[in-house]
C-alpha positions, 0 to 999 in steps of 0.5 A: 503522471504518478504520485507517491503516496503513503498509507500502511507505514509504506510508501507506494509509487502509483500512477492512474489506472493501477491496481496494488494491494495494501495494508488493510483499510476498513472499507467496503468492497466497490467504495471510492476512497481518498488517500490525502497521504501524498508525498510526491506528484510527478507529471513529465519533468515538474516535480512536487515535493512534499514536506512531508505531504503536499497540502491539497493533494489527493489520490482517488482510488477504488476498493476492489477486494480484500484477501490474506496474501500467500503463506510465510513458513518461519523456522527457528533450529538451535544445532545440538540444543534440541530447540525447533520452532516453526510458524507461520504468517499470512498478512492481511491486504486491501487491492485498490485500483488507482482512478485518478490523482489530484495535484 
C-alpha cells in the first residue's frame, strides 16, 4: 500500500515505514503528525484518486530529525566582461518516517 501525499509545494510517493526528508515543518523532534494533503492511495490494484485530495485521508508519520541538507555552489561568469558571481545555498528539511496510511 502508498500513497501520495503533498506538503512543501511537492509531491511525495510514500509507503509505511519509509523515512524521506521534507521541506521544514514547525514540529518537535519524536512528535507524530498528520498530513490530511492526500492525493492518491494505492493498495494492490484499487486505486483512489483524488480531486484534488481525498476527503478522509491521512498519513501518520513521525518526526525524526531536522537538518540543513548538503551545499549547492551557484557561479555566475560573463566571458570578457569582468563579471563573476558566486553563492552558495544549503535548503533546510525535516526527515519524517511514514507509520501508517489511513484511507
Amino acid at each position: 500500500m502508498y500513497a501520495v501525499i503533498k506538503t512543501g509545494g511537492k509531491q511525495y510517493r510514500v509507503a509505511s515505514g519509509e523515512k524521506l526528508k521534507i521541506e521544514t515543518l514547525v514540529a518537535e523532534i519524536g512528535s507524530e503528525i498528520v498530513i490530511d494533503q492526500v492525493l492518491m492511495v494505492a493498495d494492490g490494484d484499487k486505486v483512489t484518486l483524488g480531486t484534488p485530495v481525498l476527503a478522509g485521508a491521512s498519513v501518520k508519520a513521525k518526526v525524526i530529525s531536522h537538518g540543513r541538507g548538503d551545499k549547492v555552489r551557484i557561479f555566475k561568469m560573463r566571458r570578457r566582461k569582468h563579471y563573476r558571481k558566486s553563492q552558495g545555498h544549503r535548503q533546510n528539511y525535516t526527515e519524517i518516517e511514514i507509520l501508517g496510511i489511513a484511507a
